[in-house]
Backbone as a printed PyTorch tensor [residue, N CA C, xyz], in Angstrom:
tensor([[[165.0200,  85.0150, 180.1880],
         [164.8860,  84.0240, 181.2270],
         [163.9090,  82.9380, 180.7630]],

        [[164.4680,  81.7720, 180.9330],
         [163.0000,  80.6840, 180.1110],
         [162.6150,  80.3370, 181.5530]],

        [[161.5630,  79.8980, 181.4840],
         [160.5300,  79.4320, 182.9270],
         [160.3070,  78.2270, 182.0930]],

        [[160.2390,  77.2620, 183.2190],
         [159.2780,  75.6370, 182.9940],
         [157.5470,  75.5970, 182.5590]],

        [[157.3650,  75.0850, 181.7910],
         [155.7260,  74.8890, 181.9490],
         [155.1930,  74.9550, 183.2800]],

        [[155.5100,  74.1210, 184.2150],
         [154.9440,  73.7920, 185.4760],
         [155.1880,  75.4480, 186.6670]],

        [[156.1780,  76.2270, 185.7510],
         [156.5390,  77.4770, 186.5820],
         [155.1130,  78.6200, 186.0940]],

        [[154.5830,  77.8090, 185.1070],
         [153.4930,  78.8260, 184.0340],
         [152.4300,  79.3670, 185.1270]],

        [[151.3460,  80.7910, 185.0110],
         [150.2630,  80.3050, 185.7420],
         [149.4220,  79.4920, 184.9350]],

        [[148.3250,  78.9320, 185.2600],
         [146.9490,  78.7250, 184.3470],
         [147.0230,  78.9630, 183.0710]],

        [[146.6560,  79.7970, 182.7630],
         [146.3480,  80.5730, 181.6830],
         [147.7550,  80.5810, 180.4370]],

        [[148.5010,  81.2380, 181.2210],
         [150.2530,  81.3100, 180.2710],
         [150.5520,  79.8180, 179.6440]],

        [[149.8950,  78.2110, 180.8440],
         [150.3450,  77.0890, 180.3990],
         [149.2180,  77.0000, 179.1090]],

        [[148.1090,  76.7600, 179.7320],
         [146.7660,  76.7490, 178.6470],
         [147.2260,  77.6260, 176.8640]],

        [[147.8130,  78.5010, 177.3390],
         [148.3380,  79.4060, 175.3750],
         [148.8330,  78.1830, 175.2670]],

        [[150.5570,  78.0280, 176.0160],
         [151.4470,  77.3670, 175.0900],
         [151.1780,  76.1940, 174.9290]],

        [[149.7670,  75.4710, 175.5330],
         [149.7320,  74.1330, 175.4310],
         [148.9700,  74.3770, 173.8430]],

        [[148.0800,  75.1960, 173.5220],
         [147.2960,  75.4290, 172.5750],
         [148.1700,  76.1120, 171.2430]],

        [[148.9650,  77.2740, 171.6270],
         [149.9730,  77.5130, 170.6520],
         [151.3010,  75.8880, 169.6970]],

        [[151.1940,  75.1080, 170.4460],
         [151.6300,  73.7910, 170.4810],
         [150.9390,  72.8090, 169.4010]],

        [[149.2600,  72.9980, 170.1240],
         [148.8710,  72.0560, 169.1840],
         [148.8810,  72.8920, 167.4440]],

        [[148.5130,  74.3560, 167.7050],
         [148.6720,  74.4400, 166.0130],
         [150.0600,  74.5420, 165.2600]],

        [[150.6920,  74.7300, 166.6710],
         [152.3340,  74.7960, 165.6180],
         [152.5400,  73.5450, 164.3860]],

        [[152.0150,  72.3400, 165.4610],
         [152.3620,  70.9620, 164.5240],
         [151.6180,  70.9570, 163.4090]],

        [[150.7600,  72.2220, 162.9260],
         [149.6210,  72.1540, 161.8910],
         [148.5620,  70.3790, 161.3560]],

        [[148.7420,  70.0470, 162.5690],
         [147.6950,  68.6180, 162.3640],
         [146.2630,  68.8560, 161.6710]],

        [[146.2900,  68.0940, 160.5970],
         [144.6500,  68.3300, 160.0780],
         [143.4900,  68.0710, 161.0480]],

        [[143.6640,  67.6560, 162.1280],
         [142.3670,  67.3710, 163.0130],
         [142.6480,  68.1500, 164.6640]],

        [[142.2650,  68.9690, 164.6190],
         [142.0990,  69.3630, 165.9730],
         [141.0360,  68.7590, 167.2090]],

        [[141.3580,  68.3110, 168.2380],
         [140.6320,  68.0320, 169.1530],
         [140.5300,  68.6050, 170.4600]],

        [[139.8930,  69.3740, 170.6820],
         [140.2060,  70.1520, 172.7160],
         [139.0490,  69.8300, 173.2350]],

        [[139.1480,  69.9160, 174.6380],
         [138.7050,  69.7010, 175.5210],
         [138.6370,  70.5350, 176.4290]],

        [[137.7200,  71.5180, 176.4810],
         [137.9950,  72.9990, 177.5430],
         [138.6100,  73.5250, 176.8790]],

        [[139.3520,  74.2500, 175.6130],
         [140.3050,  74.8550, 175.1290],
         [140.5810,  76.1480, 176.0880]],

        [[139.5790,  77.0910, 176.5500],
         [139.1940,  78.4440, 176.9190],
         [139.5950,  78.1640, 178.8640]],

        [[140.1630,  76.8940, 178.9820],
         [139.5880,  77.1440, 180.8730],
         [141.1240,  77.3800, 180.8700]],

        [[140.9270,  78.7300, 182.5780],
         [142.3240,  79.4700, 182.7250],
         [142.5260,  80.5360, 181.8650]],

        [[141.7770,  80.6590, 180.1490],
         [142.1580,  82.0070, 179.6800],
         [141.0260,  83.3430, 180.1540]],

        [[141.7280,  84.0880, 179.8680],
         [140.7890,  85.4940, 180.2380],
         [140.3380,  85.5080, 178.8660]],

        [[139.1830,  86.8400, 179.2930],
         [137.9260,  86.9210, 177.8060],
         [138.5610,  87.6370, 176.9890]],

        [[139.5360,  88.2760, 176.5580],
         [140.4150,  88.7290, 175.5550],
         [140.8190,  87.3590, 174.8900]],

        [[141.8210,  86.6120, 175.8590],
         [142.3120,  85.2050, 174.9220],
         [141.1610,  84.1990, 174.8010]],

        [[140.1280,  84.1710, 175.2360],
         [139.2640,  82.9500, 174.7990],
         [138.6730,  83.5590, 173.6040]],

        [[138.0720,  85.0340, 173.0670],
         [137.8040,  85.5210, 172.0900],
         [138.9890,  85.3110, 171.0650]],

        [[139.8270,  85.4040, 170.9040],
         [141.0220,  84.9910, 169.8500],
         [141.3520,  83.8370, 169.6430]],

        [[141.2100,  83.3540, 170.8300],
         [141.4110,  81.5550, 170.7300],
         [140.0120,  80.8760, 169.9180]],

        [[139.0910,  81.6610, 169.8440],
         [137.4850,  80.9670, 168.9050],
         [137.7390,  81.6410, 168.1450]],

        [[138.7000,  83.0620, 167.3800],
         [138.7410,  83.1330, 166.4250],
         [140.0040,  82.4490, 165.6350]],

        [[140.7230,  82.1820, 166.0940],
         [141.8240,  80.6780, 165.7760],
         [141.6620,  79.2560, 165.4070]],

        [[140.9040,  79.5020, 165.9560],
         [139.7210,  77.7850, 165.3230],
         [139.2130,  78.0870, 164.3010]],

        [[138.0780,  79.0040, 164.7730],
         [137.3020,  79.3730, 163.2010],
         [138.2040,  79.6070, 161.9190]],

        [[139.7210,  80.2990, 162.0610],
         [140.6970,  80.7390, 161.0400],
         [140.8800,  79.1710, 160.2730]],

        [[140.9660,  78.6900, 161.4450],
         [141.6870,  76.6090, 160.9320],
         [140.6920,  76.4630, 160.6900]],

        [[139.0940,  76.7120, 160.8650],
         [138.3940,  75.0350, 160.4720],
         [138.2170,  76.3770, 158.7750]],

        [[138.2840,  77.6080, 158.6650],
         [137.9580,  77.8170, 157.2770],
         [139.0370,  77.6820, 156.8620]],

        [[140.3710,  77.2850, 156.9420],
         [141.7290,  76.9390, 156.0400],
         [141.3220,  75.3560, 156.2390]],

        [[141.0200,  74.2350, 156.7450],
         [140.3430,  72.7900, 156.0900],
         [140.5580,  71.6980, 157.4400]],

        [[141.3160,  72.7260, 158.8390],
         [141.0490,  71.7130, 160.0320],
         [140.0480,  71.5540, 160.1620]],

        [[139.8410,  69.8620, 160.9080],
         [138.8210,  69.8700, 161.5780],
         [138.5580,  70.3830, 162.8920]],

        [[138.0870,  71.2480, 163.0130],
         [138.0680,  71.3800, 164.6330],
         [136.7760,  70.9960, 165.5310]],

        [[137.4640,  70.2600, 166.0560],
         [135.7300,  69.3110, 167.2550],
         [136.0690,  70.4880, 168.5470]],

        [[135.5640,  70.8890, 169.5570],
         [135.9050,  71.4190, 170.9400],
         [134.3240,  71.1530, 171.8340]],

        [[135.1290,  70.5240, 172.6610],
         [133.8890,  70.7080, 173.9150],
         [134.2130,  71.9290, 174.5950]],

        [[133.2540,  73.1670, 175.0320],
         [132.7800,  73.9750, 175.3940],
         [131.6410,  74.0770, 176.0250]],

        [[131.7560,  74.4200, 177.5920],
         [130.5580,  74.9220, 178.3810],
         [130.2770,  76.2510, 178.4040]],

        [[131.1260,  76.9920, 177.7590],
         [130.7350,  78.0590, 177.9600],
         [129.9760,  78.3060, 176.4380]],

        [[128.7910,  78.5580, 176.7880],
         [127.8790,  78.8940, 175.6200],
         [128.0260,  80.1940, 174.5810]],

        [[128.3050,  80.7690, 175.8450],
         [128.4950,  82.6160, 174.4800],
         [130.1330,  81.6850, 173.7500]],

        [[131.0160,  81.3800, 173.9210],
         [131.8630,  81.3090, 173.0820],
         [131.3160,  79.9090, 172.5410]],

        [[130.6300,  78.9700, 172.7250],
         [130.2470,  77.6530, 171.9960],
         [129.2200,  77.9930, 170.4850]],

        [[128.2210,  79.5910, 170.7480],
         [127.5570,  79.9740, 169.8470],
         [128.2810,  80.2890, 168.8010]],

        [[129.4960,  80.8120, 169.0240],
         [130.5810,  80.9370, 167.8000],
         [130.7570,  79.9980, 166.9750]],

        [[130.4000,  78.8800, 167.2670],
         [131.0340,  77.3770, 166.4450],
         [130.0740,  77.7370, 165.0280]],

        [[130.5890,  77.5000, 163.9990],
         [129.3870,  76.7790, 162.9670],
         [128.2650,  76.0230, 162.8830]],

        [[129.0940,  75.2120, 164.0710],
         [127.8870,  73.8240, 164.2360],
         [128.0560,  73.7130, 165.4530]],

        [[126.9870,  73.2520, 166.2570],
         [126.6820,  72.8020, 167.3750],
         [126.3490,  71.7880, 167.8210]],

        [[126.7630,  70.4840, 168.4040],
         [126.1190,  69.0700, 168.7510],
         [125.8570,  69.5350, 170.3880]],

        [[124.7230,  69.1210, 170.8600],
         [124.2920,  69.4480, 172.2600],
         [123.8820,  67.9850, 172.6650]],

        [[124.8590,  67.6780, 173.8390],
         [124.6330,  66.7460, 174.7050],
         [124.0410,  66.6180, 175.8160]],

        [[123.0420,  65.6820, 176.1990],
         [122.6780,  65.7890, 177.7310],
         [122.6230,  64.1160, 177.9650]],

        [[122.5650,  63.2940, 179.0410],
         [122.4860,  62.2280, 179.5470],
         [123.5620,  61.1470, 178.6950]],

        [[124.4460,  61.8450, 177.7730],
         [125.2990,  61.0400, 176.9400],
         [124.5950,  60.4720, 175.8590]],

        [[123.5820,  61.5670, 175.3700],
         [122.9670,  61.4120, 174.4140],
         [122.6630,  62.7610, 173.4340]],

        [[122.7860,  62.5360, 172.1830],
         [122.5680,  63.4350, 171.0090],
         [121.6870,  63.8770, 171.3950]],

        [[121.5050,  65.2320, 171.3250],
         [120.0000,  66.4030, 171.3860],
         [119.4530,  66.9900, 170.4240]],

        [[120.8720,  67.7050, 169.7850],
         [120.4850,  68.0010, 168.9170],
         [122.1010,  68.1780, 167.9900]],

        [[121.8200,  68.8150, 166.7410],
         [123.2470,  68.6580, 165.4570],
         [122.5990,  69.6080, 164.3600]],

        [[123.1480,  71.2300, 164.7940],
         [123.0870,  72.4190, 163.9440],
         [124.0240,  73.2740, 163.4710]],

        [[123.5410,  74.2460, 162.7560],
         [123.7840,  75.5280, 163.5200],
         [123.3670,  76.1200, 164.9270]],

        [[124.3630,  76.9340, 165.1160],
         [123.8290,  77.7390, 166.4150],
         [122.3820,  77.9770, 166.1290]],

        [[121.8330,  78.9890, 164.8980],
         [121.1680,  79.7300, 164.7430],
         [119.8340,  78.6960, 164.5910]],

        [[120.0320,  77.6110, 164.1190],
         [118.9540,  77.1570, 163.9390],
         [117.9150,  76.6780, 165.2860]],

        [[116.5990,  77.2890, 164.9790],
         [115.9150,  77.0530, 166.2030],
         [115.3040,  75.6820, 166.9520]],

        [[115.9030,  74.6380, 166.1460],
         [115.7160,  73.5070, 166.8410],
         [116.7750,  73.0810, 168.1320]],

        [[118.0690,  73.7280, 167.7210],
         [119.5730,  73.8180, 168.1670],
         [119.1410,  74.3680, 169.4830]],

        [[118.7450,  75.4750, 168.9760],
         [118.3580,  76.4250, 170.0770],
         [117.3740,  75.7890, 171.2150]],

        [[116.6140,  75.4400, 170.7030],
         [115.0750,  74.5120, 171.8710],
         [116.2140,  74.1150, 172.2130]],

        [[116.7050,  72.8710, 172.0990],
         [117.1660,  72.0420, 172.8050],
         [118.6260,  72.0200, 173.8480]],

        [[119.1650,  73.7430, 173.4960],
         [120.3100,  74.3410, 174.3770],
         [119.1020,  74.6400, 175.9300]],

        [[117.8560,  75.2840, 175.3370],
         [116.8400,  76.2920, 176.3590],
         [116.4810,  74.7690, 177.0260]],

        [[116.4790,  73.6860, 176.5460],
         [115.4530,  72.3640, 177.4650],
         [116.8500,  71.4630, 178.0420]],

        [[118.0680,  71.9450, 177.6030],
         [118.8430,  70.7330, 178.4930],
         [119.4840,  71.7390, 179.7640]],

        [[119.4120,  73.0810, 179.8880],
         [119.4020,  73.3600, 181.1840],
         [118.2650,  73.7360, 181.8290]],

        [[117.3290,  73.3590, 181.0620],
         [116.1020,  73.1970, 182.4120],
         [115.2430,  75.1120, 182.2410]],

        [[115.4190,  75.4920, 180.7720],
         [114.8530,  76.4110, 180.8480],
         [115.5700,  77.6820, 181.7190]],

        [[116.6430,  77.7620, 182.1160],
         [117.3710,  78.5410, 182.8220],
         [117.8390,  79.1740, 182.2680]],

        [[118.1470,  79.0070, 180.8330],
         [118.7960,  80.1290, 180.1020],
         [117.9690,  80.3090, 178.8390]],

        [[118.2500,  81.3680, 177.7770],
         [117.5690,  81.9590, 176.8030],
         [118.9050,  82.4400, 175.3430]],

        [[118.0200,  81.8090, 174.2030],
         [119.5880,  81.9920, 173.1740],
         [118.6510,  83.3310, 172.5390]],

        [[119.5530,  84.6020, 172.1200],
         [119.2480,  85.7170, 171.4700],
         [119.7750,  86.1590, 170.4930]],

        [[120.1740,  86.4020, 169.4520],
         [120.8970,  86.6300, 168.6630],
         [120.9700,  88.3340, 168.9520]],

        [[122.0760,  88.8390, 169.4570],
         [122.5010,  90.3550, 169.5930],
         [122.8340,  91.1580, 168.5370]],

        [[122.0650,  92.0880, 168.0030],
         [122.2480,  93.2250, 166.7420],
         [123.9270,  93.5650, 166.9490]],

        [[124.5420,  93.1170, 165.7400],
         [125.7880,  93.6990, 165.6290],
         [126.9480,  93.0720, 166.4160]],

        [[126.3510,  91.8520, 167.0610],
         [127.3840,  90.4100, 167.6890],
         [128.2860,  90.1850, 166.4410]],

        [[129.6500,  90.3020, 166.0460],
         [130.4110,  89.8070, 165.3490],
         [130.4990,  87.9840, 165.0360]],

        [[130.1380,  87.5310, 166.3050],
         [129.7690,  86.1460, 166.3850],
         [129.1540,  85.6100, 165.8870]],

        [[127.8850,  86.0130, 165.3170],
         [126.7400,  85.7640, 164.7640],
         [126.5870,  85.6920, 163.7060]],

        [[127.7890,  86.1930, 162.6130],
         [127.5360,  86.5570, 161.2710],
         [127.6260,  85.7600, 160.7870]]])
């Protein structure tokens, strides 16, 4: 039975819109929310799908609010007021200050013993 995109829920449209962009294998990837609508099974595969492309030679840019999957990136650019904060690694602790000072001290970056993410 084929169903319409628009018949999709959330989530089912969000794959095939994303299964889509790598089919065309474009050297530059760009998303925007890639992860909103998926559950934490597919947003974990979907950051390891990026990471697969940007180490085969995509570029991959993604805006991400969600931080535990944004720490996955290689690199991190952190925005606040539409201005540069900072441009790292996750790991690096300047990256880090400036994730802990653009929400106001509300949150805390840790690196977790044995996080696959982290390596």
């Amino acid at each position: 039975m084929q169903r319409r995109l628009g018949e999709l829920s959330g989530g089912e449209r969000q794959r095939v819109l994303i299964a889509r962009a790598f089919a065309v294998g474009a050297p530059v990837l760009l998303l925007d929310e890639p992860t909103t609508h998926l559950d934490a099974p597919h947003q974990r595969a979907l950051v390891a799908g990026l990471r697969w492309r940007a180490r085969a030679g995509v570029a991959v840019a993604a805006v991400l609010h969600d931080l535990t999957l944004a720490l996955a990136a290689d690199r991190l650019l952190v925005l606040a007021g539409g201005r540069l904060r900072a441009d790292g690694a996750p790991g690096d602790p300047a990256v880090q200050a400036a994730l802990v000072d653009v929400f106001g001290g509300a949150i805390d970056v840790a690196r977790l013993h044995g996080d696959p993410s982290s390596a």
